[in-house]
N, C-alpha and C positions, 0 to 999 in steps of 0.2 A: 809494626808488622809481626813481632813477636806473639802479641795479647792477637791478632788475629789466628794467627798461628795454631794459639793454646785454646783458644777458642774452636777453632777447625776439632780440632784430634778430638775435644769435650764432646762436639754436637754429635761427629762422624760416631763417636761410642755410644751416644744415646739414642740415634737413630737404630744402630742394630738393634740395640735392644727395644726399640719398638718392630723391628721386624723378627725378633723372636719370640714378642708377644703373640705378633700375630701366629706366628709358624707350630709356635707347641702351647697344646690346649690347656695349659695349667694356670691356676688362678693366681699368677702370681704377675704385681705391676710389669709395664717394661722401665721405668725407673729400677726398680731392684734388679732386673737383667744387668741395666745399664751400668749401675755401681758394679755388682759382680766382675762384668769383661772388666771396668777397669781395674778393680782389684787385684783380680789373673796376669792384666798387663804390666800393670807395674811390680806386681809379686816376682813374676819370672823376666821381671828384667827386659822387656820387650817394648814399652815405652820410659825413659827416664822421668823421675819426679820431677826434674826442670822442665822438661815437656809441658808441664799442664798447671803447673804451681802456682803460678802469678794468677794467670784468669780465675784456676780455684778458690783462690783465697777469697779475688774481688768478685765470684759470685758468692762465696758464704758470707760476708761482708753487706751485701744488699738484700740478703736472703729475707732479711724481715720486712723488705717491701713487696716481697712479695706475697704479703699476706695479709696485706690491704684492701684487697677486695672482694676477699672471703668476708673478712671482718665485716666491713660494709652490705654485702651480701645477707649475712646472718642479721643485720643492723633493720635490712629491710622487711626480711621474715621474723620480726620479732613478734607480734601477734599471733603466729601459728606455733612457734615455740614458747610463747608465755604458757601455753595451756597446761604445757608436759614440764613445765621448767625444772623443778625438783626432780625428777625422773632424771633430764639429760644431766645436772648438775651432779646427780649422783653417777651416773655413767661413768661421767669426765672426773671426776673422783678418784672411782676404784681402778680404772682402766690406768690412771695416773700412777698409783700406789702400784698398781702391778708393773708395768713396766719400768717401776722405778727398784721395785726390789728385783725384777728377772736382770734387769741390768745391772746391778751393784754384785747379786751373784757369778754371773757371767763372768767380771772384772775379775770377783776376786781370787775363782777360780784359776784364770789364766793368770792372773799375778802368784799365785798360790804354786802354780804348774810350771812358772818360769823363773821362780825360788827355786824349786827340788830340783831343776835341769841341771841351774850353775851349780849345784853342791858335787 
């Protein structure tokens, strides 16, 4: 009853935020709505992290099945992406390198910023 529980509160937050997709005209997923409100709720305290913790873990936990049938997907268009392949291969490259140095900046910033606090 728990795991359905923490499931409930999980879908109930991703639902708004697909009704906040729809509600405000900005290009931004309702998945990232979704994370947000739960951020906000659990930031101010308004759901506890035992709330939702268990189910979270065992959906990050299965998260790479769920990408089985993209895989597969891409498996089956692979003749119409042979043509460009060097092209996406370079995409998926830089796109990689960039969000791998925006996020190590990020870190180190906020590790950097939460050194100077404690002093």
């Amino acid at each position: 009853m728990k795991y359905i529980m923490q499931l409930m509160i999980i879908l109930l937050i991703s639902f708004v935020g697909e009704l906040l997709y729809y509600l405000i005209p900005l290009p931004i997923p309702a998945s990232i709505y979704g994370i947000i409100i739960l951020f906000m709720l659990l930031e101010f305290k308004v759901i506890k992290l035992d709330q939702v913790k268990d189910t979270a873990s065992f959906l990050i936990e299965i998260m790479p099945l769920m990408f089985v049938p993209a895989a597969v997907g891409l498996m089956d268009s692979y003749d119409i992406l042979s043509k460009n392949l060097i092209s996406y291969i370079l995409v998926i490259v830089v796109s990689t390198l960039a969000v791998m140095v925006v996020s190590g900046r990020i870190t180190q910033f906020f590790i950097r910023r939460r050194g100077e606090a404690r002093e």
